[in-house]
N, C-alpha and C positions, 0 to 999 in steps of 0.2 A: 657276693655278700654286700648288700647296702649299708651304709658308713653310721647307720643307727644302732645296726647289731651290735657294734662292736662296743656297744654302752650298756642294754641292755640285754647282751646275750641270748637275743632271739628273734626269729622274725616274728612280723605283725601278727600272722595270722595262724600261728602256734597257739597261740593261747585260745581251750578249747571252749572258753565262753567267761563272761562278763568276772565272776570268781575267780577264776584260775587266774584272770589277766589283773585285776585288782588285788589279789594273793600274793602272787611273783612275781609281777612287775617291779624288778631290782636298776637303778642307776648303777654303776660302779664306774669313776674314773679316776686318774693319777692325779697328785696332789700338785701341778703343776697343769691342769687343763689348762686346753684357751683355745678358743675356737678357731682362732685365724690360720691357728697350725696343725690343730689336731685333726681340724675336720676341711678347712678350705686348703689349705695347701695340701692336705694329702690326698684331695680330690683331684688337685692341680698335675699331680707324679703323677699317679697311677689311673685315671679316666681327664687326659689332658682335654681331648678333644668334645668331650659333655658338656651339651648346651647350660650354664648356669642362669642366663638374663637374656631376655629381650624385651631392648628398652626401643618404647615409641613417644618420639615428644610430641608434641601438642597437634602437628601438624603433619604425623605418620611417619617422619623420618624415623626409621627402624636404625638399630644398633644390637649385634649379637654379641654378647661374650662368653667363652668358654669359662671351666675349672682354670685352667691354665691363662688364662686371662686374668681371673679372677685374682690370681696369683702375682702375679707379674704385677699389676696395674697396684694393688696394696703395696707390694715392695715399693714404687718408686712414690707413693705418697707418701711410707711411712719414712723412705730416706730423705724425700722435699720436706715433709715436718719436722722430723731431727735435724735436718741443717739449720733449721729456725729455729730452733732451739726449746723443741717440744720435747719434755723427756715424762719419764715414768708418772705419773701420780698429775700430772696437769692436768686441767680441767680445759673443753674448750669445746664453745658452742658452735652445734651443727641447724646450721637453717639454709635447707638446700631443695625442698619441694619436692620433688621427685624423680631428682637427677640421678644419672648414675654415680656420679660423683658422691653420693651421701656411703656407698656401697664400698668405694674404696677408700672414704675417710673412716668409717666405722673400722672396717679391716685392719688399717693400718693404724690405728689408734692400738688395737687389741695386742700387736704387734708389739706397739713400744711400750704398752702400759699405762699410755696417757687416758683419760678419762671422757670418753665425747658425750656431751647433754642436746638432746633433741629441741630444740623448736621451733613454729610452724613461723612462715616468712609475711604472717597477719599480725605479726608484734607490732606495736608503737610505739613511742619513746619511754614511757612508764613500764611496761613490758619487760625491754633491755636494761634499765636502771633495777629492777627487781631482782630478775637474775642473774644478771653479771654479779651484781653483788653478793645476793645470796650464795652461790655457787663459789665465789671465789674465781670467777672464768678469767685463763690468763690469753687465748685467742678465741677470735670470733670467725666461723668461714660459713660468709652469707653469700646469698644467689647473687649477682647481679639482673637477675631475672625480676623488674618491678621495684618498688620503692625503696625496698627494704634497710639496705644501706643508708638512703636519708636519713630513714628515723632514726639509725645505730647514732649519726654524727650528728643528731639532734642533740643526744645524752654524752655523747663520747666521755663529756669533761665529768661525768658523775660516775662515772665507771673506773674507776683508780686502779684495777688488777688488770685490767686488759692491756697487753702488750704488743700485743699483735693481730692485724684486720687481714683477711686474705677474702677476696673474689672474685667471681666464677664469672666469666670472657665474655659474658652475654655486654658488660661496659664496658668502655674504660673509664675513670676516673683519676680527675687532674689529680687530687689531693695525692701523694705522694706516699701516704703511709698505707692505701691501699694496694696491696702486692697480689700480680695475677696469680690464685691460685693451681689454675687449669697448667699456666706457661713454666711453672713451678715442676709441676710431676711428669711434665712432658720432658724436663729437661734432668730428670735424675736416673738414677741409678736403677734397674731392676731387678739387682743381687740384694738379697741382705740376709743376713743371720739372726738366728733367734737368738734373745742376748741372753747373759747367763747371769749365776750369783746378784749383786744386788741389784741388776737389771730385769732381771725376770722378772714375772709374775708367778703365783701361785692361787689356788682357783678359790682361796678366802678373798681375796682380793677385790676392792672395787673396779668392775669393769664401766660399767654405764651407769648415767643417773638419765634423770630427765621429774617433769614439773607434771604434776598433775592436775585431772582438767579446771578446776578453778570455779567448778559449780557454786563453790559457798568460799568467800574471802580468799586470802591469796592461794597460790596453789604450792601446794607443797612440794619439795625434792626430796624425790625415791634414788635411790640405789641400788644397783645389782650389782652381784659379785662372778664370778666365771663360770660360777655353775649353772645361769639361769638361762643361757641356752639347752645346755642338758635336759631344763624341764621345759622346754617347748619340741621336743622328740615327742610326748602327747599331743600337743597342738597342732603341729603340723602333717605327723605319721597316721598318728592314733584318729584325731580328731576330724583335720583338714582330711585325711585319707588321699594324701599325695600321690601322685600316678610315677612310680621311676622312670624319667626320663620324658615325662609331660609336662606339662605348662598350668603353673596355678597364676589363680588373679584374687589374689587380695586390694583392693580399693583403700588404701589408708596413703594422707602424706606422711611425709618421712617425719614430720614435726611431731608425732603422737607415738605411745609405746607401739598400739595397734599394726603399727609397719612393720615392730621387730615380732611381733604376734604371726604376722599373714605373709611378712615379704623378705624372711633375711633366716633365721635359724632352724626352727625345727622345718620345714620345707627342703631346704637345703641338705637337714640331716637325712631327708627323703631320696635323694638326691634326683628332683625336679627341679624344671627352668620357673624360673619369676619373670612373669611377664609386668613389665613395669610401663605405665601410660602415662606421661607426664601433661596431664590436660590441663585448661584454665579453670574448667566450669563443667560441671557433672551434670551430663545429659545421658538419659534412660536410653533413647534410641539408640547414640553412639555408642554404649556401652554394650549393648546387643549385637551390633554388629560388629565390634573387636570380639566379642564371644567369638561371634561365627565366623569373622575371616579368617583369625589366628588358633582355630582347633582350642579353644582353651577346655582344660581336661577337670580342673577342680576350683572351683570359686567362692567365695568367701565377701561377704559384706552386709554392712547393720539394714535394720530392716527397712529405714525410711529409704535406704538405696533401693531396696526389692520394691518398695512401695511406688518410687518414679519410674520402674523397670517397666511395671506392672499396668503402666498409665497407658503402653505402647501396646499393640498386638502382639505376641510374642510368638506366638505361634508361624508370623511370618518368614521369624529367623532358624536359620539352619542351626540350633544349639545341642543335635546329638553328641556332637563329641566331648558334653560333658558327663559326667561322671558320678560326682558327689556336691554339693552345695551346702554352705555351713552359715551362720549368723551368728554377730553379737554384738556389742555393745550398748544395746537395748533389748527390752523384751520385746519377743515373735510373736505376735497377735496372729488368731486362727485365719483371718482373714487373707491376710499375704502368704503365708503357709500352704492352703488351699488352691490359691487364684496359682502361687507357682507351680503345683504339682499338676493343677488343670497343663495347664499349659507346656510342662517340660516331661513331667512322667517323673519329675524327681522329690524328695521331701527334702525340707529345710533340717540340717542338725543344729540345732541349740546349740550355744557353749555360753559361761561365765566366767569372769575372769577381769582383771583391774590392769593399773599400769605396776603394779606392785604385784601381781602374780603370772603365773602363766593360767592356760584354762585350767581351770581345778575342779569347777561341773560341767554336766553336758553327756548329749546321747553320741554315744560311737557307733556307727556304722558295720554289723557284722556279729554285733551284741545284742543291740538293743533297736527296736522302731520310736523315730519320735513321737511324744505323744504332742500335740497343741497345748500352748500352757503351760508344759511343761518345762523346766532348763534339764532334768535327766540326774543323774544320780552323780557321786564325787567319782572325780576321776582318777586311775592308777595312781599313788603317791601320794595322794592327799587327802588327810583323816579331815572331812568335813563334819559339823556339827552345825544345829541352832539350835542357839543357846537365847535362855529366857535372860530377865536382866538380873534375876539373883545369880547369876552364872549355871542355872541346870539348864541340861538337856529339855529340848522341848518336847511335849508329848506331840503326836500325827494331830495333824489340823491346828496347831497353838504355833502365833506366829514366835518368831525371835529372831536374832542378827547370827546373819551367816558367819561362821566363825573356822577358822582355819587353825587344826591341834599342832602348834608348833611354838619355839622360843628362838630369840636372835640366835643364838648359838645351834638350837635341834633344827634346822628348817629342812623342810623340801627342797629339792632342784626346784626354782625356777620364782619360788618367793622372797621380795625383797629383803634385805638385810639392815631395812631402816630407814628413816628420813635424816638427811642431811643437818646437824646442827636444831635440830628441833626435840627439843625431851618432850613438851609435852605432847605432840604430835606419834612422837615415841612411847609415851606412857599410856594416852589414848587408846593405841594401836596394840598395845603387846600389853595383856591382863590375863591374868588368872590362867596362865597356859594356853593361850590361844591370840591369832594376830583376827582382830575384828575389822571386818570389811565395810560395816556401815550400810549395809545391804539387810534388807528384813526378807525373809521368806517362813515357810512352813512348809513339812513334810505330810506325803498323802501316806494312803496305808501301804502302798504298794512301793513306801521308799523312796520318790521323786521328789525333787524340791522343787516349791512352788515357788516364782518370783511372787513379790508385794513392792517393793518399793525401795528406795534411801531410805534411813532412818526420821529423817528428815523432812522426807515426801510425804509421808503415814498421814490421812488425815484422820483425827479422831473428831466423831459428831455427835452427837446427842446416845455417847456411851460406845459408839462404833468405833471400830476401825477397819478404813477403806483406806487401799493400796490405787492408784493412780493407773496403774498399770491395767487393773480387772473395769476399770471405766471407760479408761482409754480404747481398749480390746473392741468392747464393746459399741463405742461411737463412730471408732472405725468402720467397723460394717455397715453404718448407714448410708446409701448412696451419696450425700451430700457432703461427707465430711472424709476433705484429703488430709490435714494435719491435725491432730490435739494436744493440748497439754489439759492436763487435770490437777488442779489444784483447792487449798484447803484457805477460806478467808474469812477472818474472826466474826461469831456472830454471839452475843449476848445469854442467848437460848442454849443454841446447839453447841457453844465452845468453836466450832468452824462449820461452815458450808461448802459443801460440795460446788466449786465451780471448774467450767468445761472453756477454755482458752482455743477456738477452734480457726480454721483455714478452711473454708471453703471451695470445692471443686467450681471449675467453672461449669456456667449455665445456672447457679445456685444464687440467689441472692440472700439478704438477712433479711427477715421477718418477725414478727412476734408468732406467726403459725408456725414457721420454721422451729421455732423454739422450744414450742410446747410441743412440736413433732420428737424433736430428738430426746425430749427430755421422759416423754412414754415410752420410747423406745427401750430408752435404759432399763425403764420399769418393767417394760417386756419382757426382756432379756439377763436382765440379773436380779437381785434381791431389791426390791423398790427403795430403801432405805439409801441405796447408793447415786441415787437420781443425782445430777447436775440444778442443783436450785438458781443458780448463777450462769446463764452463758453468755461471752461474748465474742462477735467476729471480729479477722486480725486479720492482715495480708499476709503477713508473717511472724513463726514464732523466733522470739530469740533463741542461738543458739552460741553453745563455744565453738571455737574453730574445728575442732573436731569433731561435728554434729549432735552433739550433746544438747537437747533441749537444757536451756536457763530459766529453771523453776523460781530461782531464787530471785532472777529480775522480775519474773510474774508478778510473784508475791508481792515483792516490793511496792511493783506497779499498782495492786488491787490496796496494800495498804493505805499509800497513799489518792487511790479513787474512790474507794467503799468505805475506808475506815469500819467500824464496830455499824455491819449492821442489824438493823432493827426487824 
């Protein structure tokens, strides 16, 4: 029996279709969950020798670790952190890239109860000065891997909670306050006990926060509590469709939720190995051929990855031994959808989902076939709605914001339980009986939700509204155009204009024919109303560290280029 059932009370493929599994798909666990114990350590006893990771750093050195690895390696961090005097309820920043070492601080955090916040080793001094603060962070444990460190001791002196620096062997550093983490866990203990009475945890508890992506002003801190592994048992069983004893590859640093989405819980509840690539620099070819040398069985990544995948032959690569293929953190355009099933015999599954949820829509494999365009229906556990802005239900084809039926107190497994020290972020978010994603879509007849956009993204034009996403799709397919962003820039007339922020393939140059090429195109292709009146080429679009196009610098950019035009 796989270490899922024993939460859900059934295997996967019990459930005799999409109803049944959305019906009785029940959570049930004790009021003292935690992952590190319930489900890693007792992976560790009873299947010791089960591959959990194989980790490749940048340069192919491989590293295997077992359940019982897995095990062991968390004990002697989480007794190197309590000798430092990390106890229950601390807070303490993880920026480790995609070491293994992120896998046994997470573990062993869970262990003592301490609180570890994700992020990515592309901070700056303003960065660290935000969060440390916000957060309350009493340690920091950064890579030595790259600058990272500098910029910490840039801010050191504006960070007043931090007590403790610890990093990872890749330096050394004179400064004296920084303590080898690596030399630390090597030299501790790999006995320890789960602690009891006010030691423990219990699964209301905060387990992890971490900062969200920062598209619009600062980024906010989320919180999860114990249970939000429990609701990635969908993500990674249901959704990813994890092969027991296979090798999945989710592409996420450890700085983003999306790691704990692809590369640490519900997978694990699968009980599959994570193959972890600790690269510099995401190249499409190389990523192909870790497919094919290492048998990967189930893989996972947003679509601008499938898009640079897609630039290579693929067909050259031996990639039978995959399986299932999933995306998200962006909308799947028909285009990349297509070119991968040319090429692999496989379809892309949809999924949606935040750093504050687990996937909550999306097609499963076994229920339902992706359609293109689509994200697929709510998934097990979570009453989805769009909702208009009086708060009703939307009727089929009426956009509105994706909305999740829950309260701080009634949630799903696997939905945040708030933002850190923020009401109004809090009051925002949690209305009228539902936590609001900031996400617009609309429902077809046949029940699937359509993405459209942020709320934020929506451009309305001369009475319209266009979703970013339905323009984008479509400029994609033009031979010429490898990146777009789509946005909306004030015009006197229209209220905003449709402009087309584009990247160019090579062999393409900008023209003014180019222009009024792409821009009939659209007209071809969608409703002509949603034409690009504005295009301009970019070598590159901005993005968050996370690959998040930054609409919001666009905008900025266009307001201060175009201002109101005429």
């Amino acid at each position: 029996m796989a270490i899922y059932e024993k939460y859900i009370g059934r295997e996967r493929d019990s459930f005799k279709d999409l109803n049944d599994l959305q019906s009785n798909y029940k959570i049930t666990y004790p009021s003292d969950f935690n992952f590190a114990y319930d489900v890693i350590d007792e992976l560790g006893k009873t299947k010791p020798d089960k591959l959990a990771m194989l980790w490749l750093s940048k340069d192919k050195e491989e590293k295997r670790f077992t359940f019982r690895d897995m095990m062991l390696w968390s004990n002697k961090t989480a007794n190197f952190l309590k000798s430092m005097g990390i106890k229950k309820g601390d807070k303490v920043l993880l920026i480790l890239k995609r070491s293994y070492l992120f896998w046994f601080s997470m573990l062993a955090m869970h262990k003592i109860g301490a609180i570890p916040l994700q992020a990515t080793n592309m901070l700056v001094g303003k960065d660290y000065t935000y969060r440390c603060n916000k957060g309350g962070i009493k340690a920091v444990i950064i890579t030595g891997d790259g600058d990272a460190t500098e910029h910490f001791d840039e801010v050191e002196a504006f960070c007043p909670t931090v007590k403790l620096k610890f990093v990872t062997k890749h330096k050394k550093i004179a400064d004296s306050k920084w303590i080898d983490f690596e030399e630390g866990i090597e030299s501790a203990s790999d006995e320890w006990e789960r602690p009891t009475g006010e030691d423990a945890v219990c699964a209301t508890d905060v387990m992890i926060g971490g900062f969200t992506s920062g598209t619009t002003g600062y980024p906010k801190m989320f919180m999860h509590d114990y249970t939000y592994p429990l609701g990635h048992i969908i993500t990674g069983v249901f959704w990813h469709r994890v092969v027991d004893g296979g090798l999945h590859f989710t592409i996420s640093d450890t700085g983003w939720a999306k790691s704990l989405w692809g590369k640490f819980y519900g997978q694990w509840m699968g009980e599959t190995a994570h193959l972890i690539y600790d690269f510099d620099k995401f190249d499409g070819a190389d990523i192909l051929s870790v497919i094919e040398k290492y048998k990967v069985t189930t893989f996972c990544v947003p679509p601008t990855m499938y898009r640079f995948m897609l630039q290579n032959d693929i067909k050259k690569y031996d990639l039978s031994s995959l399986v299932h293929c999933c995306s998200a953190g962006e909308a799947l355009n028909a285009d990349i959808f297509n070119t991968w099933k040319d090429g692999t015999g496989l379809e892309i599954y949809e999924g949606f989902g935040q750093s504050e949820t687990a996937v909550c829509i999306g097609t499963l494999y076994n229920y339902e076939k992706p359609i293109s365009g689509s994200l697929g229906k709510p998934m097990p556990g979570y009453e989805m709605h769009v909702v208009s802005d009086d708060g009703l239900d939307c009727l089929p084809g009426e956009e509105g914001e994706i909305c999740i039926k829950a309260t701080p107190t009634d949630k799903p497994c696997g939905l945040t339980c708030g933002y850190y020290d923020d009401e109004e972020s809090n009051a925002r978010s949690w209305r009228g009986g539902f936590f609001h994603t900031g996400d617009t879509a609309y429902i077809d007849e046949h029940g699937n939700i359509k993405y459209v956009g942020r709320n934020d993204d929506v451009i309305k034009s001369s009475g319209y509204r266009i979703g970013p996403f339905e323009v984008e799709s479509v400029l994609l397919e033009h031979p010429a155009v490898l990146e777009v962003a789509v946005t909306g820039i004030p015009d006197p007339k229209r209220g905003f204009n449709v402009k087309a922020t584009i990247v160019l393939r090579d062999g393409f140059a900008p023209s003014d024919e180019l222009i009024k090429d792409l821009q009939n195109y659209v007209k071809t292709n969608t409703a002509p109303y949603k034409y690009p009146r504005v295009v301009e080429f970019v070598k590159s679009l901005p993005k968050t560290t996370s690959g998040k196009i930054r609409r919001t610098e666009i905008r900025q950019h266009d307001l201060e280029k175009y201002g109101n035009l005429k």
